[in-house]
C-alpha positions as CSV (number, residue, x, y, z in Angstrom):
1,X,0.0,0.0,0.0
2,X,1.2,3.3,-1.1
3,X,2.1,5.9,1.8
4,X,0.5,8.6,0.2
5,X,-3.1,6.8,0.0
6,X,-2.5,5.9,3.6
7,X,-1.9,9.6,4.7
8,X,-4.9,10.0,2.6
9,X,-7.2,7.4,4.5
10,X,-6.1,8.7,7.2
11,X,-7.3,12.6,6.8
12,X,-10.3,11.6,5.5
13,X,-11.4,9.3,8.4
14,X,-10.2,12.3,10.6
15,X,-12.6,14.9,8.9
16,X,-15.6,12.2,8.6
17,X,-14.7,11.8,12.8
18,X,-14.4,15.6,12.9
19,X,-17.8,16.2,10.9
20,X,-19.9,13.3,13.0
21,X,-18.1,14.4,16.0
22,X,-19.5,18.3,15.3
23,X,-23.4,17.0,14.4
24,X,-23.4,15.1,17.7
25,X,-22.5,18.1,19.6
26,X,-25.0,20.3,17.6
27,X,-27.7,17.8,18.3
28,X,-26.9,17.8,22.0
29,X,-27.4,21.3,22.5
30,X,-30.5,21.3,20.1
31,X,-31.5,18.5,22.9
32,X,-30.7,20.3,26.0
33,X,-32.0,23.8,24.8
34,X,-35.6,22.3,24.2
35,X,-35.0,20.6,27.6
36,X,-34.2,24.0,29.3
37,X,-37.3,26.0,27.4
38,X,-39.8,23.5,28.4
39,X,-38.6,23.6,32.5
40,X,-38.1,27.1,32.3
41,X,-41.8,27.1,30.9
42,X,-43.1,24.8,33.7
43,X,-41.2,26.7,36.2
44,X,-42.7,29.8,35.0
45,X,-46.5,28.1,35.2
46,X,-46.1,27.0,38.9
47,X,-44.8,30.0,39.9
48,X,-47.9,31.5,38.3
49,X,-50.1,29.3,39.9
50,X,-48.2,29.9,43.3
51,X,-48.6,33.7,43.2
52,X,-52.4,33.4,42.5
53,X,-52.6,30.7,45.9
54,X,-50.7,33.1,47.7
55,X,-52.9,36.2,46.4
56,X,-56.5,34.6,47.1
57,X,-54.8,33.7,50.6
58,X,-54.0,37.2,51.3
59,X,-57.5,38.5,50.1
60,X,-59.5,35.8,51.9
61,X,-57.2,36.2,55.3
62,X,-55.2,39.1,55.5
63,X,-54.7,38.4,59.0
64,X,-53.4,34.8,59.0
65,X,-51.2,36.5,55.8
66,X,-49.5,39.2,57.8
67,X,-49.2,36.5,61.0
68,X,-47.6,34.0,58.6
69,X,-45.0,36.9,57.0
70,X,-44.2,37.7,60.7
71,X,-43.3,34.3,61.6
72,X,-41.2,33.6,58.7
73,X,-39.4,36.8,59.1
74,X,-38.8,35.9,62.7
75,X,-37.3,32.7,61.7
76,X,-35.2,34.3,58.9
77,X,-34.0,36.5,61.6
78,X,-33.1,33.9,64.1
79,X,-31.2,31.8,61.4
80,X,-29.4,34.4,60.5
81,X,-28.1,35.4,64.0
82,X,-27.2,32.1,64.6
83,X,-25.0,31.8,61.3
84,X,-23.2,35.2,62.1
């Protein structure tokens, strides 16, 4: 076998491995950026859905609201003196 067509078999398996290598790692990210939309998407809905709990809470018992924000401050606080 002639050197030359070896060296040649040889550069052309590399770019073939280069250009499969390079669609792989285009699909990937195709793949993971779908991936990311759609939780950022369902994030984005239970959040929604949270703040609208949280809202007819406040409207139907603005007293048990401001009692609950209290608390939780008070607990931040404490934490946070304790991790000085």
């Amino acid at each position: 076998m002639d050197a030359a067509k070896l060296r040649e078999d040889v550069q052309q398996a590399s770019r073939s491995i280069q250009d499969n290598l390079a669609e792989g790692i285009g699909r990937a990210q195709e793949k993971m950026e779908a991936t990311l939309r759609r939780t950022a998407d369902q994030t984005q809905g239970m959040f929604a859905t949270m703040n609208e709990e949280f809202g007819s809470l406040v409207r139907e018992s603005p007293i048990i609201a401001l009692g609950g924000a209290f608390a939780v401050g008070y607990l931040i606080a404490k934490l946070a003196r304790a991790f000085k």
